[in-house]
C-alpha positions as YAML, in Angstrom:
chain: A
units: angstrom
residues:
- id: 1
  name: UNK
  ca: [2.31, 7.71, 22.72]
- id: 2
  name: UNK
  ca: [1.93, 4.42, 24.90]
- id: 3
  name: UNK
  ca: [0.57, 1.01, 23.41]
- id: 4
  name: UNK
  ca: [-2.78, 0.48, 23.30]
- id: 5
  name: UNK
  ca: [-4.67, -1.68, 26.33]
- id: 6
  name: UNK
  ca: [-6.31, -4.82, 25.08]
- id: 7
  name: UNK
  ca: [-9.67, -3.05, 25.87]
- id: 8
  name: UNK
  ca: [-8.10, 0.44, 23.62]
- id: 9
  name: UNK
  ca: [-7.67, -2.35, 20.82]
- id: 10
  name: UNK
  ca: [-11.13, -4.42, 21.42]
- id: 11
  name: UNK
  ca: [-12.56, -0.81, 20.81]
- id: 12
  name: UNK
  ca: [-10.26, -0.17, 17.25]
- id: 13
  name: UNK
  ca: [-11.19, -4.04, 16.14]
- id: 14
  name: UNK
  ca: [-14.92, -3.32, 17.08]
- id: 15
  name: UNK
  ca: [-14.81, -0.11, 14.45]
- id: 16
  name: UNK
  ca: [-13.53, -3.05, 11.76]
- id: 17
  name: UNK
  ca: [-16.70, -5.98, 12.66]
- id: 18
  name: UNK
  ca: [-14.49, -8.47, 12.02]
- id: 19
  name: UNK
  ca: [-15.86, -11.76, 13.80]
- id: 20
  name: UNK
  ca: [-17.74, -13.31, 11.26]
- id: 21
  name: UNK
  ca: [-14.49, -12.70, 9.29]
- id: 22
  name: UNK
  ca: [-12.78, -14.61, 11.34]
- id: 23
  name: UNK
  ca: [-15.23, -17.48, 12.14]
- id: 24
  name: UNK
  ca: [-14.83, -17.57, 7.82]
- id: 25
  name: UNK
  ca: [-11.17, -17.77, 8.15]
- id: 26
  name: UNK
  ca: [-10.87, -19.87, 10.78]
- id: 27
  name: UNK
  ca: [-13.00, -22.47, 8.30]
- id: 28
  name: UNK
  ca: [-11.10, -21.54, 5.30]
- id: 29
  name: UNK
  ca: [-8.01, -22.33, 7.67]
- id: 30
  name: UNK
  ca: [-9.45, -25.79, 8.28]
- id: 31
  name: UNK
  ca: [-9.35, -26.87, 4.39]
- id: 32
  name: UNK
  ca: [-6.89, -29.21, 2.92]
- id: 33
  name: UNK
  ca: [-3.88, -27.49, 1.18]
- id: 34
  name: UNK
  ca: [-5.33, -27.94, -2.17]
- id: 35
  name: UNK
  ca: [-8.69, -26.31, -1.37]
- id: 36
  name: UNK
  ca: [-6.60, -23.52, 0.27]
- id: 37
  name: UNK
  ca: [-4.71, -23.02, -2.87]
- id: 38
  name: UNK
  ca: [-7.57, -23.06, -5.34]
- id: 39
  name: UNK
  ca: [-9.40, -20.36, -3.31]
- id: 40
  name: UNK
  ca: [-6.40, -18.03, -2.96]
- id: 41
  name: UNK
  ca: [-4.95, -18.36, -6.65]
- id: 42
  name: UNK
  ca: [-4.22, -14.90, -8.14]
- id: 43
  name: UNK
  ca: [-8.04, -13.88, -9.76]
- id: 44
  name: UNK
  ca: [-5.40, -12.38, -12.89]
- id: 45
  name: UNK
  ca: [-4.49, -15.52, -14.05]
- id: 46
  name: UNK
  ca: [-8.03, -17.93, -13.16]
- id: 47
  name: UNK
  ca: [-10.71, -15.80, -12.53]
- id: 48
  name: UNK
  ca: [-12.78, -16.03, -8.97]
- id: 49
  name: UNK
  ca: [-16.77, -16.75, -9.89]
- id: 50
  name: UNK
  ca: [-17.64, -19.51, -7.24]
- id: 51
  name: UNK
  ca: [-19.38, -17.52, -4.44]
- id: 52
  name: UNK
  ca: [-18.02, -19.55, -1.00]
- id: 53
  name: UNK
  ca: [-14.15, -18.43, -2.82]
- id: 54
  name: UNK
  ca: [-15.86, -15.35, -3.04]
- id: 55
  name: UNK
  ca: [-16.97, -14.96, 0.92]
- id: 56
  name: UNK
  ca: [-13.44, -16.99, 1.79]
- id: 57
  name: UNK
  ca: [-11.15, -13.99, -0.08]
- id: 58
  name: UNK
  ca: [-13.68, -11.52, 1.06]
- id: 59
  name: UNK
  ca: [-13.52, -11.93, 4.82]
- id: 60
  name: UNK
  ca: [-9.81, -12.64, 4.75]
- id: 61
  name: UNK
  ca: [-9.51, -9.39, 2.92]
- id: 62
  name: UNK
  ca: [-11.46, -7.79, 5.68]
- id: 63
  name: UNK
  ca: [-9.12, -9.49, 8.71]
- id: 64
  name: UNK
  ca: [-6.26, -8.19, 6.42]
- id: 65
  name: UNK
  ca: [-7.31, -4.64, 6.89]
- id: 66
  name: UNK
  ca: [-7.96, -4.76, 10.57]
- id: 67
  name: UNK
  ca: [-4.42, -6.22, 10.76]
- id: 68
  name: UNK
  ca: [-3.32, -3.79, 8.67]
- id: 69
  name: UNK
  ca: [-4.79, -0.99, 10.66]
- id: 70
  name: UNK
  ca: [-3.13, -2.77, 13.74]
- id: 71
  name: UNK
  ca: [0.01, -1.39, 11.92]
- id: 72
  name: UNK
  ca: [-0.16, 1.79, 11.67]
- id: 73
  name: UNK
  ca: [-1.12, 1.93, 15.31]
- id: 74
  name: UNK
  ca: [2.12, 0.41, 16.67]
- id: 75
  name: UNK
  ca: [4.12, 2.05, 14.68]
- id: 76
  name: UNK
  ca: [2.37, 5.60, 15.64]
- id: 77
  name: UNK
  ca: [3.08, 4.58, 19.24]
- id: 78
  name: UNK
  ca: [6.37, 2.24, 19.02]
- id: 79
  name: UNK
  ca: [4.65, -0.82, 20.28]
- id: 80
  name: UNK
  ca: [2.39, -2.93, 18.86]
- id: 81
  name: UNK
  ca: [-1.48, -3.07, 20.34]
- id: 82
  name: UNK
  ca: [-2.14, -5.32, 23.53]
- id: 83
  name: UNK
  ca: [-3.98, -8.22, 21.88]
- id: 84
  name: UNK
  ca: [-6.33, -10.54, 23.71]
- id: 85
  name: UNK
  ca: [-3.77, -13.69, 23.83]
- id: 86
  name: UNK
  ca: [-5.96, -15.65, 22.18]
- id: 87
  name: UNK
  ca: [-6.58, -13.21, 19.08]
- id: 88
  name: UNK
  ca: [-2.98, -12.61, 18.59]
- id: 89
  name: UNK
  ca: [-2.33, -16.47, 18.44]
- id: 90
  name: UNK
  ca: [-5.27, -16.27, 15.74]
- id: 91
  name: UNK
  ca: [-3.51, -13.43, 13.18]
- id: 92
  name: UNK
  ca: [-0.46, -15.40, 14.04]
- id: 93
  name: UNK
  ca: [-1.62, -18.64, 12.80]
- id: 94
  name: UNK
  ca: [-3.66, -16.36, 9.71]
- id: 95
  name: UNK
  ca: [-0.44, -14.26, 8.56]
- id: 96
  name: UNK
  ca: [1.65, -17.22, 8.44]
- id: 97
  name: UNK
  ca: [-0.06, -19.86, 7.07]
- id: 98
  name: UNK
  ca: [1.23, -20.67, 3.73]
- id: 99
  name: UNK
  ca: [-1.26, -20.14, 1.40]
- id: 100
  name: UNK
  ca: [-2.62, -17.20, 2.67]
- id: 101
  name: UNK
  ca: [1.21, -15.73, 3.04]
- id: 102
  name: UNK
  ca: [1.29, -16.00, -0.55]
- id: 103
  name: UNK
  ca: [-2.14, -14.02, -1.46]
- id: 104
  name: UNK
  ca: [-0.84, -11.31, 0.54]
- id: 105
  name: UNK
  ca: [2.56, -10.98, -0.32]
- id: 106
  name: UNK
  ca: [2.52, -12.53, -3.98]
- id: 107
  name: UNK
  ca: [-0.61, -12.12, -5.56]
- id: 108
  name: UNK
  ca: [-2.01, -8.99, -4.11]
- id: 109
  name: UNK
  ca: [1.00, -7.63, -1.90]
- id: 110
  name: UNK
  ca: [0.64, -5.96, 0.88]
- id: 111
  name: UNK
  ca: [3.30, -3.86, 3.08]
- id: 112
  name: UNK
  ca: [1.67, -3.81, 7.20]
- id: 113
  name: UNK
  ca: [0.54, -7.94, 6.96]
- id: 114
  name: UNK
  ca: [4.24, -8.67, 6.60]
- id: 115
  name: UNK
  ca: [4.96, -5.91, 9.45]
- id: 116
  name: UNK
  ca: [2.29, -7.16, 11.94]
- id: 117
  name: UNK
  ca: [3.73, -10.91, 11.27]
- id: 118
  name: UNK
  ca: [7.12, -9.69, 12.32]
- id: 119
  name: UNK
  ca: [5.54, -8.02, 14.99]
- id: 120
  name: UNK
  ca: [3.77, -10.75, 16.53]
- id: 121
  name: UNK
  ca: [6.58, -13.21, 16.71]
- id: 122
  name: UNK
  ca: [9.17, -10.28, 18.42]
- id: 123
  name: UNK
  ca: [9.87, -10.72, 22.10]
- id: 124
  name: UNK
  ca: [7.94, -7.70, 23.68]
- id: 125
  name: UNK
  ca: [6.37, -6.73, 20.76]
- id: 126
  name: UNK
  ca: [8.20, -3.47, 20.59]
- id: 127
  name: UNK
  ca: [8.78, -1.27, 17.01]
- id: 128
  name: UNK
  ca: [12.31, -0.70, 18.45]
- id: 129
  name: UNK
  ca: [13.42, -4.10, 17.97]
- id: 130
  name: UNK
  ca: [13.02, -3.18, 13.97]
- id: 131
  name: UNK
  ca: [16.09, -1.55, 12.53]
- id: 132
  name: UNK
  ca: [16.09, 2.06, 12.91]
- id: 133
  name: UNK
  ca: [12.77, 2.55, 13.58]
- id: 134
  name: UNK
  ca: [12.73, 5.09, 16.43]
- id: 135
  name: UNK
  ca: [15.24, 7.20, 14.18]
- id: 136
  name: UNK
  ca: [13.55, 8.77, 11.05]
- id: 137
  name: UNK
  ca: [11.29, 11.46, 11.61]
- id: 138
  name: UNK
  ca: [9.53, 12.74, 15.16]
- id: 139
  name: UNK
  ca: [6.13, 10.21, 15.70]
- id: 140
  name: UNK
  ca: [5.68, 13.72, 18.34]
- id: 141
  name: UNK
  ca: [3.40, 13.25, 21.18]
- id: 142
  name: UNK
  ca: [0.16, 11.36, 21.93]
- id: 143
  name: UNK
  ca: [-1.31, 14.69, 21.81]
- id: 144
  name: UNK
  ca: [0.04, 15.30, 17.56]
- id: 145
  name: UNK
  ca: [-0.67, 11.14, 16.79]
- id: 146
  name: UNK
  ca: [-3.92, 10.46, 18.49]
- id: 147
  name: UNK
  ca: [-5.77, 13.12, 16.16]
- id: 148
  name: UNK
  ca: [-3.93, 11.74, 13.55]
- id: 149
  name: UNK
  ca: [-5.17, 8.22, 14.13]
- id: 150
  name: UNK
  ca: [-8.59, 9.34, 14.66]
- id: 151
  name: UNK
  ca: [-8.79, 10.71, 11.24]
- id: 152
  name: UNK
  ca: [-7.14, 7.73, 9.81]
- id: 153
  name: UNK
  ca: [-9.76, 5.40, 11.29]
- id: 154
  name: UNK
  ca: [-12.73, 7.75, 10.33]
- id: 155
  name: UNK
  ca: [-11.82, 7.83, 6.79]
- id: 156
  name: UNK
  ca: [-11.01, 3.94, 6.61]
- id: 157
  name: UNK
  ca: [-13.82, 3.43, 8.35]
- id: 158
  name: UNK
  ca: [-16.01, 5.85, 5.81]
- id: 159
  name: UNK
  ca: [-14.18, 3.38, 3.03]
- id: 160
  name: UNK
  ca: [-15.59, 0.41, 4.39]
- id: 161
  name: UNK
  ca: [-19.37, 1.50, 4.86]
- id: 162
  name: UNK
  ca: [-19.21, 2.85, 1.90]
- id: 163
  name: UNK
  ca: [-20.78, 0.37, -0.34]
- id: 164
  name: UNK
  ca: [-20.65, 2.44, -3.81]
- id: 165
  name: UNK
  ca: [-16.91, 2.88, -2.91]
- id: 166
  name: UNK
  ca: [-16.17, -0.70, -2.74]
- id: 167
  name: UNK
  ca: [-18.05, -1.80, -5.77]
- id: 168
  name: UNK
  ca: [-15.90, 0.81, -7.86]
- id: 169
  name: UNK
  ca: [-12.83, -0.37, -6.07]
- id: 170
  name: UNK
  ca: [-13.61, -3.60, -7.33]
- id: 171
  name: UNK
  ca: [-14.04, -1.96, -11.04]
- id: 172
  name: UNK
  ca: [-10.84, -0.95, -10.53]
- id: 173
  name: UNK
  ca: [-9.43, -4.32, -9.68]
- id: 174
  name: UNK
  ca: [-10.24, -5.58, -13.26]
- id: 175
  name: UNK
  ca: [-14.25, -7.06, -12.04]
- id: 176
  name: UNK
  ca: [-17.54, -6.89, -14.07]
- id: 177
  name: UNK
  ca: [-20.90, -7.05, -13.15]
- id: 178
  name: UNK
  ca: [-23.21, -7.47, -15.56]
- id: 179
  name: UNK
  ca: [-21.12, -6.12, -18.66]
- id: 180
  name: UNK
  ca: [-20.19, -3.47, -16.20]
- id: 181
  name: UNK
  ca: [-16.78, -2.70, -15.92]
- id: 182
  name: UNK
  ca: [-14.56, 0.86, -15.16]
- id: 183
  name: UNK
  ca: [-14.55, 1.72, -18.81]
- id: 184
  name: UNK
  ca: [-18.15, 1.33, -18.57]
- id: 185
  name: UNK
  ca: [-17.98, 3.96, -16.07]
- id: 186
  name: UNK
  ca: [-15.80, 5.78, -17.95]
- id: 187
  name: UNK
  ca: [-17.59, 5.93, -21.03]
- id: 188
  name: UNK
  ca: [-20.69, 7.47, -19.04]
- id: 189
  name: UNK
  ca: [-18.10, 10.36, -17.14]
- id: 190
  name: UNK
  ca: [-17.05, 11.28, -20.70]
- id: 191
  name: UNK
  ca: [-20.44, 11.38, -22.38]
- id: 192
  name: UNK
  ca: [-22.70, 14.07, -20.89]
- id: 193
  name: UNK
  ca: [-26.16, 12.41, -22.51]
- id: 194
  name: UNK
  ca: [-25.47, 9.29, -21.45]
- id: 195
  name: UNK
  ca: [-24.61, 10.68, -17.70]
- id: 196
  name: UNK
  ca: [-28.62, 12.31, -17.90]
- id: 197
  name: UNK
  ca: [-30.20, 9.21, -19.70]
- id: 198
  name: UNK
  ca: [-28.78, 6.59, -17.02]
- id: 199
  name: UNK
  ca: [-27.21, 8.11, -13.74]
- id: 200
  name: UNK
  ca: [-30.02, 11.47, -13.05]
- id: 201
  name: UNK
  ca: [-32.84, 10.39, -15.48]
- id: 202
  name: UNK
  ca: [-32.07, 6.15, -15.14]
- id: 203
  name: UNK
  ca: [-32.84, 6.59, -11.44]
- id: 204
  name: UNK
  ca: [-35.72, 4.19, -11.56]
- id: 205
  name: UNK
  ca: [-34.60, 2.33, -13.90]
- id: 206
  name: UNK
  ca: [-33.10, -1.36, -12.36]
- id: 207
  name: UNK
  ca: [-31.13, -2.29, -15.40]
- id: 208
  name: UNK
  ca: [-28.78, 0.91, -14.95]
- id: 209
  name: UNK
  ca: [-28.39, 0.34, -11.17]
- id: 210
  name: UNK
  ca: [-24.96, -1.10, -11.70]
- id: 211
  name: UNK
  ca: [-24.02, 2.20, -13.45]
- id: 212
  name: UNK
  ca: [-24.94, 4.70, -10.92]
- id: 213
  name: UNK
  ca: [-23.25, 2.69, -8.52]
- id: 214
  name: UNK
  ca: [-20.00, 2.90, -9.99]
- id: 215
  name: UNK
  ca: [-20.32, 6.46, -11.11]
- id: 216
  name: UNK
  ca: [-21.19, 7.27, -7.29]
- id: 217
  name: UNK
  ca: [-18.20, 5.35, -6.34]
- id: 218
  name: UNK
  ca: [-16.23, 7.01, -9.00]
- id: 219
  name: UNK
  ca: [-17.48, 10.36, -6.97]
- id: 220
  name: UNK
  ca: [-16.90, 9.27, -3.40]
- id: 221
  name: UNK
  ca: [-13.43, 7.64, -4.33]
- id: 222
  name: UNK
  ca: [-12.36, 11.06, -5.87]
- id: 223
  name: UNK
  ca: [-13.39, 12.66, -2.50]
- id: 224
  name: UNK
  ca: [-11.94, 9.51, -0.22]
- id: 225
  name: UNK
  ca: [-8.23, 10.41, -2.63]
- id: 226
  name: UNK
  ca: [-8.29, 14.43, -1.78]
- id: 227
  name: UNK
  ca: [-9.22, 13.62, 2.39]
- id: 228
  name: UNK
  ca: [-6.24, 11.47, 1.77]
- id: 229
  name: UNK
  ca: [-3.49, 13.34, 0.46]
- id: 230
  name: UNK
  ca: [-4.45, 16.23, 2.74]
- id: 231
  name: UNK
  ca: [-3.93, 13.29, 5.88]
- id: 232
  name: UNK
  ca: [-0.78, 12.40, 4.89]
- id: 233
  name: UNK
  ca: [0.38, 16.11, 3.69]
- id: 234
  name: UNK
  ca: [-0.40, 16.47, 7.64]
- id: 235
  name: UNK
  ca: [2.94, 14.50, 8.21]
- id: 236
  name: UNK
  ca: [5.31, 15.73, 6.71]
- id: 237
  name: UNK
  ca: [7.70, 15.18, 9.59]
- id: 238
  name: UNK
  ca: [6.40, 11.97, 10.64]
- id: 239
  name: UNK
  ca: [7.98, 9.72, 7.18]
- id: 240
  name: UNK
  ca: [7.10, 6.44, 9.07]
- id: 241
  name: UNK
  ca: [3.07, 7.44, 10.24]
- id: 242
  name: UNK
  ca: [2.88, 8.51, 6.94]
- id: 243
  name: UNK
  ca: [4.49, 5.68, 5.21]
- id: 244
  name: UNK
  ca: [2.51, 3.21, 7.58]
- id: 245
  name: UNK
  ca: [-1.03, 4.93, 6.35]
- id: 246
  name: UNK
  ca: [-0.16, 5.23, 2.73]
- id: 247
  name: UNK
  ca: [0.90, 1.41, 2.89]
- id: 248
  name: UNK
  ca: [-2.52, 0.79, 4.58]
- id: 249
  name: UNK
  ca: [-3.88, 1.96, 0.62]
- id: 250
  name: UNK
  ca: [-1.01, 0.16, -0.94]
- id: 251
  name: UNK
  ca: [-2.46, -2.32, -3.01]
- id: 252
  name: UNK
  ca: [-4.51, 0.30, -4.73]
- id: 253
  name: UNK
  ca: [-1.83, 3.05, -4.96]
- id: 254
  name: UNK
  ca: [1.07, 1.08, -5.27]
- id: 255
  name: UNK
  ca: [1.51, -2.24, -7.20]
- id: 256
  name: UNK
  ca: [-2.69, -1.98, -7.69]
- id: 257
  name: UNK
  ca: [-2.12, 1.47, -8.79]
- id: 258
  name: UNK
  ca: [-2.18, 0.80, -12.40]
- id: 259
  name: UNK
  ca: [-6.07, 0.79, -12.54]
- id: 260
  name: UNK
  ca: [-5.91, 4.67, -10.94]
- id: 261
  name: UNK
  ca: [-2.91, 5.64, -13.05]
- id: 262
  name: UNK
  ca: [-5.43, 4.28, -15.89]
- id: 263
  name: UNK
  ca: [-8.75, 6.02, -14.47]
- id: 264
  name: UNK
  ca: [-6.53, 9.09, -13.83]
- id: 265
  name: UNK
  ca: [-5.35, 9.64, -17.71]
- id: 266
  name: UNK
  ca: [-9.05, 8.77, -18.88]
- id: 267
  name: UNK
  ca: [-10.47, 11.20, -16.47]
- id: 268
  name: UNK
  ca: [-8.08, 13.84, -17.86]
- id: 269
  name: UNK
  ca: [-9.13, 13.34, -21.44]
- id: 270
  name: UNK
  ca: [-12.94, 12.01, -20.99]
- id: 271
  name: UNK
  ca: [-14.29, 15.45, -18.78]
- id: 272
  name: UNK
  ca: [-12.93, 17.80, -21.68]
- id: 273
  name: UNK
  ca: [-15.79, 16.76, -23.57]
- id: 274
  name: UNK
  ca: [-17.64, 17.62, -21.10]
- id: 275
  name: UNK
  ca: [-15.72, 21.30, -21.10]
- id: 276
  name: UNK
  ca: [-16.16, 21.29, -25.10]
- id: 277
  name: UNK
  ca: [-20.23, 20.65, -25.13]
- id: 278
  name: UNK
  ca: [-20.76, 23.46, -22.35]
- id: 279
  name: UNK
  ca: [-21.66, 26.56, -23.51]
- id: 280
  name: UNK
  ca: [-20.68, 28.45, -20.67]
- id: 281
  name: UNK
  ca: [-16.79, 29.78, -20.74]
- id: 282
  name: UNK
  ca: [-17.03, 29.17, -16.80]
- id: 283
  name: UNK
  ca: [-18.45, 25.90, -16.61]
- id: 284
  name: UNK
  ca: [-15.44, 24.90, -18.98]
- id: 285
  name: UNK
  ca: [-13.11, 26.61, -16.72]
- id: 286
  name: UNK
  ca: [-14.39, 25.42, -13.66]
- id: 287
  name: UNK
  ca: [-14.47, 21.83, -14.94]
- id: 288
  name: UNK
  ca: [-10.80, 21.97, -16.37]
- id: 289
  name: UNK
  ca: [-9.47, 22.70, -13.51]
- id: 290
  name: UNK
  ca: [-11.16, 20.28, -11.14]
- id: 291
  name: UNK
  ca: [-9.79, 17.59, -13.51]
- id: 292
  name: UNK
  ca: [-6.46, 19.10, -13.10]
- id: 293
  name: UNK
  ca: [-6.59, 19.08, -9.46]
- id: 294
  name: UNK
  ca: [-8.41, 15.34, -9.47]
- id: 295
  name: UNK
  ca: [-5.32, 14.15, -12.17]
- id: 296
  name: UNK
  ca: [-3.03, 15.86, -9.75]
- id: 297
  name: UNK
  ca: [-3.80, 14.38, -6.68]
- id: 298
  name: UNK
  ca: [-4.00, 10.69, -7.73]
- id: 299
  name: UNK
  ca: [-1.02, 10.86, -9.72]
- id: 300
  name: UNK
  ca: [1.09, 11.88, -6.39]
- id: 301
  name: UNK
  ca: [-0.59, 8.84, -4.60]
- id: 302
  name: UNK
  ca: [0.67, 6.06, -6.85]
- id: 303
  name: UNK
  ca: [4.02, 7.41, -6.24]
- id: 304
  name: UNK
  ca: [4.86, 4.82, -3.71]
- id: 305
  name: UNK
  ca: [8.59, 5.44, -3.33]
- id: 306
  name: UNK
  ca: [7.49, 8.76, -2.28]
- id: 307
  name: UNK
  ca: [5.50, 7.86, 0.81]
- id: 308
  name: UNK
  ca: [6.66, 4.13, 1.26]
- id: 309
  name: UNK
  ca: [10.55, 4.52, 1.00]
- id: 310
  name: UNK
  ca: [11.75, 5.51, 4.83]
- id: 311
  name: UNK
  ca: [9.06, 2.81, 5.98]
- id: 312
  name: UNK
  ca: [10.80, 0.35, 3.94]
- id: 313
  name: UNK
  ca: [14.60, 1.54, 4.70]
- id: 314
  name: UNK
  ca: [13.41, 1.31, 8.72]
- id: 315
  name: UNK
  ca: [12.30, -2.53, 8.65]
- id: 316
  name: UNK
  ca: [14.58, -3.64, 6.30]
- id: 317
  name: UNK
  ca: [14.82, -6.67, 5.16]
- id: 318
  name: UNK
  ca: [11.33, -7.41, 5.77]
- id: 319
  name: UNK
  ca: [9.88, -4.78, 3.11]
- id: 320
  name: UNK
  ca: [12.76, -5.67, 0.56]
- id: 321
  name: UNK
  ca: [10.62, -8.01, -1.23]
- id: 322
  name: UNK
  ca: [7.72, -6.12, -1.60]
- id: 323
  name: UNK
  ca: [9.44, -3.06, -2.34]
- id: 324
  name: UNK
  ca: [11.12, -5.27, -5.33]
- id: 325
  name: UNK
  ca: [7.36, -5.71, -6.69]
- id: 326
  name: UNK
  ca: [6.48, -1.94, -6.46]
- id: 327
  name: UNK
  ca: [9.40, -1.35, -8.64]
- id: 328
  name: UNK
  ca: [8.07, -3.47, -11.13]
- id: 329
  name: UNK
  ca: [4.52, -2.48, -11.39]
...
């Protein structure tokens, strides 16, 4: 598969509607050092209230995910995307500016940033100049990757206009809203009452709004895990595609995984109550082993060495680091 054309990319950044992202950036680029540092310290250690931090990490989070994305195109099709000059001189000046280096390989670390930066400063932009890229695994034709990709950017893209999705993301990131956090969401999944009272009876009810919308993202995340595992068990013999799309996920699945490890064991021993209070013998059944399957599936997504390791042997050095931090987590 050939490199995308700069007007093949304009149409994968369109699916992403990144500008005002990057008009944000491009001011949060423009602050003094300290400013920069305040607004991208590590939330874990000095929480993140103020709301112009808020829009400064939240539209740098979405240019990280079109870059990101960027990725796993060029290495699907051993070259990175045509970029408008200008744009690529933008990431370039975004991935390696020191602050912002830091949030993404420090604080909240992420694998394809660090790829794409390498990327962007190689002499013809090609994936063969990494080390052994071209060598592990069969990328196939443009006519096995391109369906590939297209499924790849439909389900990101179902991620991102998915607003119930992202709030329960952010559950899982350690945020509350309004005393709500994921064991609040938790607490309703295990308690069949208070799923009726404030999720299918609470419709109209404003002060339980926060609720549904994490229980719906709960549902849609579950769904968003299965589509997937069933992507990537599509590429089997393509280690680095698959690697590259995992890695896209990697902050939730790898060193962010912790939250879904968590969610995953709670899940498992919250729904049997749900199993014990049913009087039916096949709701129970039916019930235990959708959990099983549920518990099954995210548990083989956190396993990053699984899907991330002939990604990271390929571009070695430049994963070393972050692979160091998985191993930690």
């Amino acid at each position: 598969m050939k490199g995308l054309s700069v007007q093949q990319t304009c149409e994968v950044i369109s699916r992403y509607n990144v500008a005002d992202d990057l008009e944000c950036v491009s001011n949060l680029l423009s602050l003094d050092s300290v400013e920069r540092a305040t607004v991208l310290r590590d939330h874990n250690k000095r929480s993140v209230s103020d709301k112009n931090e808020i829009e400064y990490r939240r539209a740098l989070d979405g240019v990280l995910e079109l870059i990101s994305a960027l990725e796993v195109i060029s290495i699907a099709s051993n070259a990175m995307p045509e970029l408008p000059p200008e744009l690529g001189r933008e990431f370039l000046a975004i991935l390696e500016d020191t602050y912002i280096k830091k949030y993404y390989e420090a604080f909240y670390p992420m694998a394809l940033p660090i790829l794409c930066r390498a990327h962007l400063n190689l002499p013809g932009k090609s994936t063969a100049n990494f080390s052994k890229i071209n060598t592990l695994g069969t990328m196939g034709s443009s006519d096995d990757v391109a369906p590939v990709l297209l499924s790849f950017l439909e389900l990101d893209a179902r991620r991102k206009r998915n607003d119930a999705l992202s709030f329960f993301l952010d559950l899982l990131d350690g945020y509350v809203f309004r005393g709500v956090s994921l064991d609040t969401i938790l607490d309703i999944v295990e308690d069949p009452d208070m799923y009726e009272s404030r999720v299918l009876k609470g419709i109209k009810e404003p002060k339980y709004r926060f609720e549904r919308r994490g229980v719906k993202g709960l549902e849609d995340f579950l769904g968003f895990c299965v589509d997937l595992q069933r992507l990537l068990s599509r590429l089997g013999t393509q280690p680095l595609l698959r690697g590259a799309i995992w890695s896209h996920y990697c902050y939730w699945l790898g060193n962010g995984g912790r939250g879904i490890r968590y969610a995953a064991d709670e899940l498992r021993m919250r729904l049997k109550n749900w199993s014990r209070r049913s009087s039916s013998v096949e709701v129970s059944e039916i019930i235990n082993r959708e959990t099983r399957t549920v518990t099954k599936t995210l548990i083989d997504l956190t396993d990053w060495n699984k899907y991330a390791a002939p990604l990271i042997e390929a571009t070695a050095p430049l994963l070393d680091k972050w692979a160091s931090i998985q191993r930690k987590s």
